[in-house]
Z-matrix of the N, CA and C atoms (Angstrom, degrees):
N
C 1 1.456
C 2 1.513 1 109.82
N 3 1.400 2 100.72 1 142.77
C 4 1.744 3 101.07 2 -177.53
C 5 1.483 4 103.94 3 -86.78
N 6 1.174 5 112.11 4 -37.68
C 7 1.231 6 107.50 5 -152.48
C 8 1.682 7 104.62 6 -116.30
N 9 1.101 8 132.88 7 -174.46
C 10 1.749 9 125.94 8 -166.12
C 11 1.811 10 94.73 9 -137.39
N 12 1.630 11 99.64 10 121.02
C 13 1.655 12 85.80 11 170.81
C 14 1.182 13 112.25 12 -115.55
N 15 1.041 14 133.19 13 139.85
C 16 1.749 15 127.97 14 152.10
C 17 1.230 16 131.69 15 -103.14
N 18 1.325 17 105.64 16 151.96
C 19 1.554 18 95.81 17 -166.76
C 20 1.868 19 93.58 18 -128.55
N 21 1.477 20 103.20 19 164.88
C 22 1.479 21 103.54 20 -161.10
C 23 2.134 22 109.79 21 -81.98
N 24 0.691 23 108.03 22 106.88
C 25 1.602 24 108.10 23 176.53
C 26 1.745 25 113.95 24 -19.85
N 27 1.168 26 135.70 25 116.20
C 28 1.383 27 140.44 26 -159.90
C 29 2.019 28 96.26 27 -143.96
N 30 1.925 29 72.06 28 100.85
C 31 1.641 30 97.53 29 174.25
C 32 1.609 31 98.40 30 -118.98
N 33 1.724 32 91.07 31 127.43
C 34 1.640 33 77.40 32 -168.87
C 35 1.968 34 83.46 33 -154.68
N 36 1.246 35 107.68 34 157.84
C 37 1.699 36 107.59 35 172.17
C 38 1.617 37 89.50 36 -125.91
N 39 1.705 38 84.82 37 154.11
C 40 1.582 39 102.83 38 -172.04
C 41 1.329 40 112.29 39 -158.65
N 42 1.713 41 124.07 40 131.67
C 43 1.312 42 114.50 41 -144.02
C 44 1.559 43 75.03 42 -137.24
N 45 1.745 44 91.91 43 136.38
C 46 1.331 45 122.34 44 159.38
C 47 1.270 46 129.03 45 -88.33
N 48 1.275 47 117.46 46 123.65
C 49 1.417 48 106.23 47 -172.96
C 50 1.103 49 110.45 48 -98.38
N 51 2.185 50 131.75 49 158.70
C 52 1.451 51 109.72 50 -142.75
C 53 1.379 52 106.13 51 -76.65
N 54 1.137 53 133.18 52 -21.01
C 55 1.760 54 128.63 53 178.53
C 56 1.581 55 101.82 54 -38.28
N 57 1.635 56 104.05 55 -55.04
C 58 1.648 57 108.41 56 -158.46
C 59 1.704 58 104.95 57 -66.16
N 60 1.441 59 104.59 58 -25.88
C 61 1.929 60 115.21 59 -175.91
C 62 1.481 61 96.26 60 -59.80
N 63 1.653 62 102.26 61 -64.80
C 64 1.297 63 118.11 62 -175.00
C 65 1.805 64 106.77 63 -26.22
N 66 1.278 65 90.28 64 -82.71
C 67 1.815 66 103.29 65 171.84
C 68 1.732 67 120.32 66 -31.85
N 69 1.032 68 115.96 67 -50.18
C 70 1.486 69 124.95 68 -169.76
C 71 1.672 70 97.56 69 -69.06
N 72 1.394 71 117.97 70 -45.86
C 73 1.481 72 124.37 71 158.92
C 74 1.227 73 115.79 72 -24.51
N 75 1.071 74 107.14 73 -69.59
C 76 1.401 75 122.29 74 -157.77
C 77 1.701 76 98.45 75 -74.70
N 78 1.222 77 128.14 76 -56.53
C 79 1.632 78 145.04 77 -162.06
C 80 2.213 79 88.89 78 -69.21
N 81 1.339 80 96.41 79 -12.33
C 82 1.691 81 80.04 80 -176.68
C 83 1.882 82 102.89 81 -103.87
N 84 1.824 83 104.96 82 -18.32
C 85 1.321 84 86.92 83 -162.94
C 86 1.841 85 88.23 84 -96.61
N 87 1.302 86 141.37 85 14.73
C 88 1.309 87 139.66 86 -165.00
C 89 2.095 88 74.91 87 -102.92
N 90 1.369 89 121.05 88 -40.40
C 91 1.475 90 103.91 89 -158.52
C 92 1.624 91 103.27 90 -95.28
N 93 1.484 92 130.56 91 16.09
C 94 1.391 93 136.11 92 -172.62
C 95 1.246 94 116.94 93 49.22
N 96 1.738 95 111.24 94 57.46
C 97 1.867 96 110.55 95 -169.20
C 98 1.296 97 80.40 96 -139.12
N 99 1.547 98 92.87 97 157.04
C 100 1.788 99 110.04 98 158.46
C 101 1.688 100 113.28 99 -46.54
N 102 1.240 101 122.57 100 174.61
C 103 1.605 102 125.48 101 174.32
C 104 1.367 103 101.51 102 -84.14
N 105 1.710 104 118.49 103 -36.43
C 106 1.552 105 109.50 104 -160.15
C 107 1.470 106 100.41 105 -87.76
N 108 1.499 107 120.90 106 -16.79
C 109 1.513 108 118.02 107 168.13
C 110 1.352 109 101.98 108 -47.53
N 111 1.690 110 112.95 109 -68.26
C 112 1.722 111 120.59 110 -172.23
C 113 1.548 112 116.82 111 -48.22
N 114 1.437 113 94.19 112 -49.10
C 115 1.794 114 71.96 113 174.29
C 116 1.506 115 124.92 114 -106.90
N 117 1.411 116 131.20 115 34.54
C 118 1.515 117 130.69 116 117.38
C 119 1.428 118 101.38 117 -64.21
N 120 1.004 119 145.43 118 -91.44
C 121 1.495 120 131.81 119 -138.81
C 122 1.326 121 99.17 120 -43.68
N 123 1.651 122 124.11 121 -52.72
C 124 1.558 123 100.59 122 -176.69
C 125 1.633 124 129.54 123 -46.30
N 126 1.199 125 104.58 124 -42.00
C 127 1.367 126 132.36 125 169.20
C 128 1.754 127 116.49 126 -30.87
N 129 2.047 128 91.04 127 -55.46
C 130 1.493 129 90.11 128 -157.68
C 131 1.792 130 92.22 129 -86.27
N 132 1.464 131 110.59 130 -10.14
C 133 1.820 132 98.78 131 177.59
C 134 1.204 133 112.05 132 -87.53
N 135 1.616 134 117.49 133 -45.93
C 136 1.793 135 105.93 134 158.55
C 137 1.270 136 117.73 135 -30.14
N 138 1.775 137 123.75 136 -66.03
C 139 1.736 138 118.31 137 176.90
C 140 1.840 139 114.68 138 -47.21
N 141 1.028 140 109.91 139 -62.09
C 142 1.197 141 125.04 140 -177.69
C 143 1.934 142 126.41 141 -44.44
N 144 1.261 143 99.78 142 -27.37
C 145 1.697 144 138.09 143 170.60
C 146 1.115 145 107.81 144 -89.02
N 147 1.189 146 132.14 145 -29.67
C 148 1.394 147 130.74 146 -163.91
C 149 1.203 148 113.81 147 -101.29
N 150 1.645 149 110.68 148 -29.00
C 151 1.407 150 111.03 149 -177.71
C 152 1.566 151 110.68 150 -112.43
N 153 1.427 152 113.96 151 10.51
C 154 1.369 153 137.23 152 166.75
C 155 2.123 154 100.45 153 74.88
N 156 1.318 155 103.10 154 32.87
C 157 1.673 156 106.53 155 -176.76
C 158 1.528 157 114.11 156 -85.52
N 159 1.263 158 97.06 157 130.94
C 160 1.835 159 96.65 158 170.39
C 161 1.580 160 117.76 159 -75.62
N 162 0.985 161 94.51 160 -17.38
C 163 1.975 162 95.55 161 -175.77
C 164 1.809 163 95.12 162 -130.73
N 165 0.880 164 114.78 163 129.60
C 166 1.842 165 124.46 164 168.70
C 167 1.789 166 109.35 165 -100.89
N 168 1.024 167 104.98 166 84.01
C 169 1.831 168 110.81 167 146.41
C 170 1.370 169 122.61 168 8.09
N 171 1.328 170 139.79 169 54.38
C 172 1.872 171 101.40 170 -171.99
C 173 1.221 172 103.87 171 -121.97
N 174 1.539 173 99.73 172 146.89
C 175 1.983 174 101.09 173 -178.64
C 176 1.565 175 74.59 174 -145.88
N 177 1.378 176 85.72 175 137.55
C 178 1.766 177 121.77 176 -179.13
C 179 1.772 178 106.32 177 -116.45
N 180 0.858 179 129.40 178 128.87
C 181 1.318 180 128.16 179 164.81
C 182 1.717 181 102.07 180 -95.73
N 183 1.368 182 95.47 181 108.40
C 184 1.995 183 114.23 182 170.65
C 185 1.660 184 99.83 183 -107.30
N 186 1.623 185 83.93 184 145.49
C 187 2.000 186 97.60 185 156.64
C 188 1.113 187 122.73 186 -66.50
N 189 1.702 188 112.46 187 143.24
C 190 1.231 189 124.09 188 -156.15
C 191 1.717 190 95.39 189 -94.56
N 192 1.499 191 122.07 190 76.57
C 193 1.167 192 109.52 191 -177.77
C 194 1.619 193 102.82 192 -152.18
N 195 1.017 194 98.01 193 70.62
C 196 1.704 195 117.09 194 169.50
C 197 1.564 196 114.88 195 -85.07
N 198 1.236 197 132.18 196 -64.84
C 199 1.344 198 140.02 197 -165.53
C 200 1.630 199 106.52 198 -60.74
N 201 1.519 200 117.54 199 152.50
C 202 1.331 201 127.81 200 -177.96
C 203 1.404 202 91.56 201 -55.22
N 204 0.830 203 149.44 202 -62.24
C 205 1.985 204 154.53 203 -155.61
C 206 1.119 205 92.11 204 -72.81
N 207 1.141 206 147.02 205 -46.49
C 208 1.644 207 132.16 206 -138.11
C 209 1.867 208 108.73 207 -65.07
N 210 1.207 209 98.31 208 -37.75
C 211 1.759 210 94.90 209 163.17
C 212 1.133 211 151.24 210 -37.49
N 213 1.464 212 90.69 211 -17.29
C 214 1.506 213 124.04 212 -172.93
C 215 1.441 214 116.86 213 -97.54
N 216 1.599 215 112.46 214 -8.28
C 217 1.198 216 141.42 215 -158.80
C 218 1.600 217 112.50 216 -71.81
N 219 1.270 218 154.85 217 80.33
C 220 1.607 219 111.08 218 170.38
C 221 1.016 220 118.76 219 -117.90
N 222 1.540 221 95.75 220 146.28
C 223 1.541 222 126.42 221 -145.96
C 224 1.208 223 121.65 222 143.43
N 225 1.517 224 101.68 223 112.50
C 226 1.801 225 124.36 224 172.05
C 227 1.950 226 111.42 225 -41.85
N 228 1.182 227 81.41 226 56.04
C 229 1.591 228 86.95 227 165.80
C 230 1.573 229 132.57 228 -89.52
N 231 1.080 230 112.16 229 103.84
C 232 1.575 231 118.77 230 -170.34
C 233 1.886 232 100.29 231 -124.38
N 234 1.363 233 99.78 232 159.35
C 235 1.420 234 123.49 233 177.47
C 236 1.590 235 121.59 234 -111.98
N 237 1.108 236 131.12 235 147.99
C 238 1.395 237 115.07 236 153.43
C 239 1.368 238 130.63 237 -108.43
N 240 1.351 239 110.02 238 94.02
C 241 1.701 240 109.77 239 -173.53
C 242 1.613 241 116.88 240 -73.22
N 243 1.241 242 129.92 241 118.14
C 244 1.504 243 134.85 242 164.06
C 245 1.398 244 116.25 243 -107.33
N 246 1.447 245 103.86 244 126.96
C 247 1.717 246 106.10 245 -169.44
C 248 1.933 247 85.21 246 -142.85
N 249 1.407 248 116.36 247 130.18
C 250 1.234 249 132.68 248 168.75
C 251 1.852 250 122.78 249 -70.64
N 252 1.455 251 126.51 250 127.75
C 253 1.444 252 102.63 251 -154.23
C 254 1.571 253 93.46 252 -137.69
N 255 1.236 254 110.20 253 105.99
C 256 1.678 255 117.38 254 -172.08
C 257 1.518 256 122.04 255 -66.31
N 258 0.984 257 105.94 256 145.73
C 259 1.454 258 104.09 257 -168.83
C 260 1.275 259 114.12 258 -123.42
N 261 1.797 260 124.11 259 4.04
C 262 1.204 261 133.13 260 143.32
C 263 1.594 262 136.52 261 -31.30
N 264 1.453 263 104.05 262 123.83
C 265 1.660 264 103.82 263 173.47
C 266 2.082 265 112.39 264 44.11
N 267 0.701 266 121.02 265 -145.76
C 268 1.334 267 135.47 266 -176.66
C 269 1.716 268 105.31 267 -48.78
N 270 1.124 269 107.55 268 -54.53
C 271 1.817 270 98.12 269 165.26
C 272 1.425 271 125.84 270 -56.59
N 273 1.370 272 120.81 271 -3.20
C 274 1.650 273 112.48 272 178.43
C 275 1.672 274 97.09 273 -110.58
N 276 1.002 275 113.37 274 35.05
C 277 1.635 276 107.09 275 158.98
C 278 1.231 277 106.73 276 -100.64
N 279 1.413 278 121.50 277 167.73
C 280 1.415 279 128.25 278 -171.80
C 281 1.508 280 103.10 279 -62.75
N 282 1.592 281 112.73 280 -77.44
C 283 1.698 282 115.89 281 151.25
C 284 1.688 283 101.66 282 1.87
N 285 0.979 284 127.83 283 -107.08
C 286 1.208 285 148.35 284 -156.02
C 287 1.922 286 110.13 285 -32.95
N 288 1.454 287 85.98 286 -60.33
C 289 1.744 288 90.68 287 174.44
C 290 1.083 289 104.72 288 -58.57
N 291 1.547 290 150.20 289 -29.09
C 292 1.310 291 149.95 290 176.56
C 293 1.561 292 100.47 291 -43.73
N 294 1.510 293 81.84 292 -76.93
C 295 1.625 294 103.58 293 -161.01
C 296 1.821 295 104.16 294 -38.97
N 297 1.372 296 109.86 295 -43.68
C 298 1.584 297 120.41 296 179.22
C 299 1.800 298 105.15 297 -54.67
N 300 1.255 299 116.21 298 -59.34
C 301 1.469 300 98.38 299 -160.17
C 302 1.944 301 94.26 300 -84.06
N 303 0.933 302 113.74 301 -24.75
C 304 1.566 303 85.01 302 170.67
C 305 1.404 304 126.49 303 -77.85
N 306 0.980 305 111.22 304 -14.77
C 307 1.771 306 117.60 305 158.72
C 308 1.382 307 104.94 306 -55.13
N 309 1.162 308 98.08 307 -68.45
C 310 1.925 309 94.00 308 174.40
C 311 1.279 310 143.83 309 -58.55
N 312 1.254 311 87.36 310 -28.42
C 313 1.606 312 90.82 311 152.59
C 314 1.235 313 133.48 312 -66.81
N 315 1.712 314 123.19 313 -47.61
C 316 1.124 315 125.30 314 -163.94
C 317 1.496 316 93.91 315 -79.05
N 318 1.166 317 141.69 316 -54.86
C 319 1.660 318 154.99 317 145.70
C 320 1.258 319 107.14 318 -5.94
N 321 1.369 320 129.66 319 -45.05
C 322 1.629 321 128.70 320 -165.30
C 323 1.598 322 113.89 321 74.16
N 324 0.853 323 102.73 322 6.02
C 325 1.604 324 112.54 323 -171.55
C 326 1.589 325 130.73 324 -67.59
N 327 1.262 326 110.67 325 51.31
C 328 1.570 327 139.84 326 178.25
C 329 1.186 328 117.04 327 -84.67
């Protein structure tokens, strides 16, 4: 990259009401994804739409408990994963952002 962008930190709470859960349910098990995949992606195309961005920012802080042992672990162990999620042409459809963070997920690609 030539150039350096930043974008402004967006801490925000946002409540679904159960119709919209209901829906996101349903819109995740018609596309074969987790629910919390479906509703981040809505999330990151609402942000991403809203602030007119081609690429959306996201860093998630997940538990650090991948390995067969780690269960065994105690201790508030968390990570911060950041993976960039385009919202260009065919990738800024809802579909599309799907398809993106479960790639990345299964990929590890943070």
């Amino acid at each position: 990259l030539d150039r350096c962008v930043s974008y402004p930190c967006l801490h925000r709470s946002i409540r679904f009401m159960p119709p919209a859960v209901q829906q996101l349910r349903e819109a995740a098990a018609l596309c074969g994804c987790p629910f919390e995949i479906m509703l981040l992606s809505v999330l990151v195309v609402a942000v991403g739409r809203a602030h007119a961005w081609d690429t959306v920012p996201l860093t998630m802080t997940t538990p650090m408990r991948d390995g067969p042992r780690d269960l065994q672990l105690v201790a508030p162990m968390s990570d911060l994963r950041s993976v960039d999620v385009a919202l260009r042409g065919t990738c800024g459809t809802l579909l599309g952002v799907v398809w993106q963070l479960m790639h990345a997920i299964k990929a590890r690609q943070w």
